[in-house]
N, C-alpha and C positions, 0 to 999 in steps of 0.2 A: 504493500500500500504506500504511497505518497506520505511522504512525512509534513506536519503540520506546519503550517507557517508561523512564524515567530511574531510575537507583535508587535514587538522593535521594528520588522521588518516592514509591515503591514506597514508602520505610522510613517515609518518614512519614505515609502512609497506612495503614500495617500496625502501626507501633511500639505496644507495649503505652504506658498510662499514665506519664509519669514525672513527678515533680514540676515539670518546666519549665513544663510543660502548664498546672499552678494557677498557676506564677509569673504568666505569660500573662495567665491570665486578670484577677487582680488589677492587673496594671498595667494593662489593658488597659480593666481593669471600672472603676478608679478616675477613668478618664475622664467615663465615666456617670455614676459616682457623684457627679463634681463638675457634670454638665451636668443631674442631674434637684435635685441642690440649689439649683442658680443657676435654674434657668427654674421652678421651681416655690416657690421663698421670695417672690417678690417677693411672691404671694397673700395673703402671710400681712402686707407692710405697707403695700398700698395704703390701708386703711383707715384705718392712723396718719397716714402723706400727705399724706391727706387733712382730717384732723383739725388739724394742723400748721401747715397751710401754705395752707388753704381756708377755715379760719374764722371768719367774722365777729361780733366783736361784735353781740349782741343775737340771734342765731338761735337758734330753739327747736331745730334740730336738732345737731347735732357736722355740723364741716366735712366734705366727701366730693369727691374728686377729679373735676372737668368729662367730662364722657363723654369730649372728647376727649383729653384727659388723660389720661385712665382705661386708653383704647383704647394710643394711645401708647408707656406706659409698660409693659402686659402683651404688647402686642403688637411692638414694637420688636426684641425678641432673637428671636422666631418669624423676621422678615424676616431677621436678620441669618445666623440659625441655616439656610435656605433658602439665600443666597447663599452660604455656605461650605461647604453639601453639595457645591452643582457646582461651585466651585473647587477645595477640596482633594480630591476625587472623582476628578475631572481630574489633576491633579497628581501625585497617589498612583501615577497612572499609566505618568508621563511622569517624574519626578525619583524615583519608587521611595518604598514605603510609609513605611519608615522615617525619612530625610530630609525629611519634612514632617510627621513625627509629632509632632515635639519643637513647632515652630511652636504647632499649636493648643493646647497645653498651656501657651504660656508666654504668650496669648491669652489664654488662660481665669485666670491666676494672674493678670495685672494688670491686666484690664478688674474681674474679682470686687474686686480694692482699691482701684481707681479709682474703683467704683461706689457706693463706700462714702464716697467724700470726695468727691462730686459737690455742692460748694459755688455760690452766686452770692447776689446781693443782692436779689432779690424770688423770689418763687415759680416764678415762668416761667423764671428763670435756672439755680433746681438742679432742675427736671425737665426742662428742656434739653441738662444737663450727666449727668443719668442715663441720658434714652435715647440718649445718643451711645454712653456708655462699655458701655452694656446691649445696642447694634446690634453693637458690636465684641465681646464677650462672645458672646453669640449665634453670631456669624461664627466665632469658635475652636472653639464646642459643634460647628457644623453639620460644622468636617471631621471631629473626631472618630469622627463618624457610619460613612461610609465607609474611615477609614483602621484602624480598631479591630475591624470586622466583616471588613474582608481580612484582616485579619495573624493573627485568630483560626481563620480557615474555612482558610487558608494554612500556618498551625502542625500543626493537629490531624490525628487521624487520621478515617478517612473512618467507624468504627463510633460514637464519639462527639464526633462536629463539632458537632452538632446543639446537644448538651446543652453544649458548650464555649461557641458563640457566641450560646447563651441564657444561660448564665452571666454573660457579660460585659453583656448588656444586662441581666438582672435585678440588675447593681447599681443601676440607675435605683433601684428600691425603696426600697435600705436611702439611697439619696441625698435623695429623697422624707420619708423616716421622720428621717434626722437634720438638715434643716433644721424641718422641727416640733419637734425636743427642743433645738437651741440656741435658736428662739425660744423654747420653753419656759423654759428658763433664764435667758436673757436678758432677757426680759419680767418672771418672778419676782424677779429679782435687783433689778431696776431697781427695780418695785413694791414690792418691799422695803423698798430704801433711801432712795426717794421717793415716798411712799400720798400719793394722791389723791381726791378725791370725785367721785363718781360725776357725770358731765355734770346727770343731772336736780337734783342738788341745788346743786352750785355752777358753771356751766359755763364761766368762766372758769377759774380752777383745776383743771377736769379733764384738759389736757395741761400737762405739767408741765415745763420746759425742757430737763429732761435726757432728754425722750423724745423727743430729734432724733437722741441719739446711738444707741438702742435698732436704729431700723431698718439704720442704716451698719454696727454692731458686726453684724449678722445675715448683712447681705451680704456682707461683708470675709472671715467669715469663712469664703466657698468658696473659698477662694485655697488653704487648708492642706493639704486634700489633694490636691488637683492638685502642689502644688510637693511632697509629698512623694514623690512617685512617678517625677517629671522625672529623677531619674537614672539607676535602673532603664528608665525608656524609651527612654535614649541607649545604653544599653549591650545592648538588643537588637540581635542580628544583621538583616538584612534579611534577609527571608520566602526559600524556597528556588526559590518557583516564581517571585518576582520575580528573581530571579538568575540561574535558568537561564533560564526561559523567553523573558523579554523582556531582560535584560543578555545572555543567553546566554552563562553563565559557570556550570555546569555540575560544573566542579571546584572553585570557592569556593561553590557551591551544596553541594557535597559535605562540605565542610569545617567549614563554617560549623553545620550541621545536626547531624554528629557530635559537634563538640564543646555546643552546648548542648542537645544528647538524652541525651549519654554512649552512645552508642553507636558499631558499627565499620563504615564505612558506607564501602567501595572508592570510589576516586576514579576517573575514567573519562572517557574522550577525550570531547570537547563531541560528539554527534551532532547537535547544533541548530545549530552557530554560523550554519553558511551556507543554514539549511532556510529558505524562503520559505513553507511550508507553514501557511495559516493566517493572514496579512499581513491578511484585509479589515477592513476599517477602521468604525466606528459608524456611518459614514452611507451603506455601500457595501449593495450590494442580496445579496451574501454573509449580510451579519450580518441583512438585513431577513428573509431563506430560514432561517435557523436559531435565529434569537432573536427574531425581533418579536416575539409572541406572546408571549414570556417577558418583555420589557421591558415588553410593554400590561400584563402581568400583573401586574408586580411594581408598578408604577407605580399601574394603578386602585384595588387592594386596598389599598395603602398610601394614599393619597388618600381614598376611599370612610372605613378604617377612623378614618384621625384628626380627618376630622368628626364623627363619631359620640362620639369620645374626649373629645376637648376641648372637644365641647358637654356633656358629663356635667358639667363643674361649674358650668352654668347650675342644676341645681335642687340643687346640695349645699348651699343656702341653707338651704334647705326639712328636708335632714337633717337639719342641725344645729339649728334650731329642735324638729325634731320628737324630738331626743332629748334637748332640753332645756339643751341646752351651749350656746347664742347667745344671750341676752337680748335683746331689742331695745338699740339703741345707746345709746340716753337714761340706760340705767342699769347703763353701766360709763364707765369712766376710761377714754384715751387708752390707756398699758400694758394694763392688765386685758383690753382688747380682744385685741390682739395676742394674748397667752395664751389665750385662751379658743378663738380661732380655730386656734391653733398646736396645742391641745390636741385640736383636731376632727379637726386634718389630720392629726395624728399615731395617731387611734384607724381612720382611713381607711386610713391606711397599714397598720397591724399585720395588720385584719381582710379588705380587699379586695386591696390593692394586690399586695404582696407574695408573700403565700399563691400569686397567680397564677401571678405571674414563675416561683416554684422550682415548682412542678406540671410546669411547660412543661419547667423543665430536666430533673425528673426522666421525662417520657415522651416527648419527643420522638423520639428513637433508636429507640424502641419502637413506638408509636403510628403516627409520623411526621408530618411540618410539615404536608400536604394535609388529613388530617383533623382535626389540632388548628384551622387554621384555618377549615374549615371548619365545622366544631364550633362555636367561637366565636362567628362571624358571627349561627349560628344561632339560639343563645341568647340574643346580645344581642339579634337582632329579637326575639325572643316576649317578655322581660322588657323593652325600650322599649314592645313594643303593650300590655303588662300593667299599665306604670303609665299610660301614654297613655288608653286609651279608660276608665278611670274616675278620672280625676287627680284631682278634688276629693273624690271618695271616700276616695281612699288619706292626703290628707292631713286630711282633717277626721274619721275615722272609723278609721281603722286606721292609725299613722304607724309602728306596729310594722313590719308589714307591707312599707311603703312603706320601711323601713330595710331590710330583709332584700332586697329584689327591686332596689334600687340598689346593694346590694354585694355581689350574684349577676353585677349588668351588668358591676361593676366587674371582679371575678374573671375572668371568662368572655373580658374582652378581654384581661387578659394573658396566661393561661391559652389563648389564641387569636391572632388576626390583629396585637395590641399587638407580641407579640413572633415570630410566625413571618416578618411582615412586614419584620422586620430583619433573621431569617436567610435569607432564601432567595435574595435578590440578590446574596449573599456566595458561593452556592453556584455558578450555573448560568450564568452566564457566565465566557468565557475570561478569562484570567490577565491581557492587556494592555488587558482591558476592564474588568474584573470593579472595582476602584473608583470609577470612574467611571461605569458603571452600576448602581453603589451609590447613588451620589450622586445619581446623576437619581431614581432612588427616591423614596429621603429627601425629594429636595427638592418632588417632588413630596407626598409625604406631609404635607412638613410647609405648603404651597398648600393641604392639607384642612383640617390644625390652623386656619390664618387665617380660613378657611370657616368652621370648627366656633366660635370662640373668640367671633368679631367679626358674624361674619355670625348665628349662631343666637342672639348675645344682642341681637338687634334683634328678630329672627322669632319667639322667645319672649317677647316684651312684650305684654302683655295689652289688647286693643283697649280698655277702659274706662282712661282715664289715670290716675283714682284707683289704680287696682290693680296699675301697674306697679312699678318696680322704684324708677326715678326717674322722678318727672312730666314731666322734661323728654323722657324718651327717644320718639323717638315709635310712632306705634303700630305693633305688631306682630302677629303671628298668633294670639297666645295659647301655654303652653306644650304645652298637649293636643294643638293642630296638632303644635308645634314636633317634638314625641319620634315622633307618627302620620311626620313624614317624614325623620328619624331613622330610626324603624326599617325605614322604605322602604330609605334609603340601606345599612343592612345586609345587605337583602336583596339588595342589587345587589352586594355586596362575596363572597355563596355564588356566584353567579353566575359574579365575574371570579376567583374562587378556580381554576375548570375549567382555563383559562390555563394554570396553571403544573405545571410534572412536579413527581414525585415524588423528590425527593434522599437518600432514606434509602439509607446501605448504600453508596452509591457513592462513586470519588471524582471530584476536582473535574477532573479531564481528563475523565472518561469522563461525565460530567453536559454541557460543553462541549464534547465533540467536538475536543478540544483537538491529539490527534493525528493528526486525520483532513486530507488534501489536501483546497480546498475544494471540490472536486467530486465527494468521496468519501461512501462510506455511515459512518457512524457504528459504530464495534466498540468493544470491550471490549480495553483494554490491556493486553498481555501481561501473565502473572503470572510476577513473578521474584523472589517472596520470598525463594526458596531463596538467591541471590544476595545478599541482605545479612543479615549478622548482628546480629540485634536482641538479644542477649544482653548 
């Protein structure tokens, strides 16, 4: 028979709205917040870097970071952000959400200021000292990932889970938006106090020595909201389904719930302590009969979509020329750069990025996760084949054009698979899996990022050397292949979308089978609202 449902579980599947519910997400989101400011500032100073610390006397161009340098340094916290999905994934699991929550937080506060003071005495030495402190940083972002997405699908109620733990990932956005306005500032401020001329007219004099300090003040400063949040994170309770279900402690699950919902929630003899019901373990052929399928799912979609992702700023070169806010490099200053670029990624942020994430919060619940992502996928293939099969069209003849249908792609994947693919691993597996197959997620996701970031910026290199990006890199497919298999791989992302159930409406036992013996059929958990008062 179906084991009974908890009434801890009940209330908090049922509880209307309270403001705990935002407290949540803000803490939860401010992780984000600091993990899309850290993995996405660095964009904004490789170029200075490079300029810096790659210079030579006598070159007609401004210095520029060695490919693999280059590679390295953007790519370093992707690896590290990987291997701390599946450890603290893992962990979340086994020592409980909350107890390793604090860990990546206090990761993320002193890798972002250690990154920042990553000193040595030639060039090789502080970008040695960067991607060590950048692998470790990364490493904090990646548990985030899964420990932030359980404790939120875990809080909420089962009518707006959805739009809860889109919430907490659409702070990526505003994290994204406020590392362009501090280098915005930052950059200004500097250029202010120390103007430069422009490389073409004196190029010695174009980096100026206090623009060493420019890029460290930028990075340092993701440290501030991570550590302002760190207190608020310790003094969360642990999740209730981590309590009962896997502590099997049912009556501090009780307890615990009431006091930070404000509600009156009966405390009730453990029916779990001594249930074995439900024991099979991730690599047992239990879990392969009721979830594989949901793991290949969560897993290819996640993978498939962040190649697609994180090749998009292979041609955001091309944007920003084409709306006029890039100069060629010859004719700005070391700062001035910084700014100009900071200002691009910030007008990216307002008009694509963003807009998407809140869409997704506001319809999820509604719509549900299957077809917003599937939605997604769709768009983004037909707007990759749209700038693909006439690419030099769209930039030599209409770049208007070419601006609108890249931040239609941009929209449509947060708005899509960017963030469904975050919630739904949170969703559908059991309570003593469910971080840890978060984790494999992510981590596989982010195996696509490394694909999309490192691998499409070779295969987008233009078979003529003159035309490429840098003469050294070698030759590639061209970008028109590149996005023609781009929007292949989207296509394959509608596909493994079929995978996965639908989680609207439900909650996370009856999405898991959480109550059922494992050789049981799958039901609907009692309903005993009546049973607790949510007044």
């Amino acid at each position: 028979m179906p084991r009974q449902q908890l009434r801890v579980l009940i209330a908090l599947d049922t509880v209307r709205i309270r403001w705990y519910h935002f407290t949540a997400i803000v803490i939860s989101g401010m992780g984000f917040f600091t993990d899309a400011y850290d993995l996405f500032s660095i964009s904004l100073i490789t170029k200075l870097l490079g300029r810096i610390y790659y210079y030579k006397e006598g070159q007609k161009k401004p210095g520029t970071l060695p490919i693999q340098v280059l590679a390295a340094v953007n790519g370093v916290a992707l690896c590290g952000t990987l291997a701390g999905q599946l450890l603290f994934g893992w962990l979340g699991d086994k020592l409980g959400r909350k107890r390793v929550y604090g860990i990546t937080l206090i990761l993320m506060v002193v890798c972002s200021i250690a990154s920042g003071l990553s000193f040595g005495s030639n060039p090789k030495g502080v970008m040695a000292a960067l991607c060590f402190f950048r692998f470790w940083l990364g490493f904090g972002i990646g548990g985030d990932y899964p420990l932030s997405a359980t404790i939120m699908s875990e809080y909420a109620n089962k009518k707006t889970r959805g739009a809860f733990i889109s919430a907490v990932f659409a702070m990526q956005g505003f994290g994204i938006l406020a590392s362009g306005i501090v280098a915005l500032i930052v950059s200004a401020a500097f250029n202010s106090a120390f103007p430069a001329p422009a490389f073409r007219e004196k190029a010695n004099f174009s980096t100026v020595p206090q623009a060493d300090y420019v890029w460290r003040v930028i990075l340092m400063f993701g440290a501030f909201p991570a550590a302002l949040t760190f207190y608020w994170r310790m003094k969360m309770p642990e999740t209730a389904r981590y309590t009962a279900l896997i502590a099997k402690n049912a009556k501090q699950a009780a307890t615990d719930m009431g006091k930070v919902l404000n509600i009156d929630i009966e405390a009730e003899e453990d029916m779990i302590a001594n249930d074995r019901a439900n024991s099979f373990g991730l690599f047992s052929k239990e879990f392969l009969r009721r979830h594989g399928y949901h793991l290949l799912g969560t897993t290819s979609t996640w993978f498939l979509l962040d190649i697609a992702f994180y090749s998009q700023n292979l041609f955001q070169k091309d944007i920003f020329t084409a709306i006029g806010w890039l100069p060629v490099a010859e004719n700005m200053n070391a700062i001035d750069e910084v700014y100009r670029i900071a200002r691009a990624q910030t007008l990216v942020a307002l008009l694509g990025t963003i807009p998407g994430y809140w869409f997704t919060v506001a319809f999820i619940d509604t719509v549900g996760r299957f077809p917003i992502q599937f939605m997604g996928f769709f768009f983004m293939t037909v707007f990759m084949l749209l700038l693909a099969l006439p690419y030099s069209y769209w930039q030599q003849h209409n770049p208007i054009g070419f601006v609108i249908l890249y931040a239609l792609t941009f929209f449509f994947a947060n708005f899509g698979p960017n963030t469904t693919t975050f919630v739904v691993p949170a969703e559908i597996f059991p309570a003593r899996l469910r971080s840890t197959c978060h984790g494999i997620s992510a981590a596989t996701g982010k195996a696509g990022a490394i694909v999309g970031a490192f691998g499409f910026l070779y295969a987008s290199q233009d078979p003529q050397q003159l035309r490429r990006d840098n003469p050294m890199y070698p030759k590639g497919l061209g970008m028109q292949h590149a996005l023609i298999i781009l929007g292949c791989i989207n296509a394959l992302g509608m596909l493994f979308t079929f995978l996965l159930p639908e989680p609207k409406g439900k909650s996370l036992e009856e999405l898991s089978g959480e109550n059922e013996p494992e050789n049981g059929d799958m039901e609907t958990p009692r309903d005993a609202t009546s049973e607790v008062n949510l007044l």
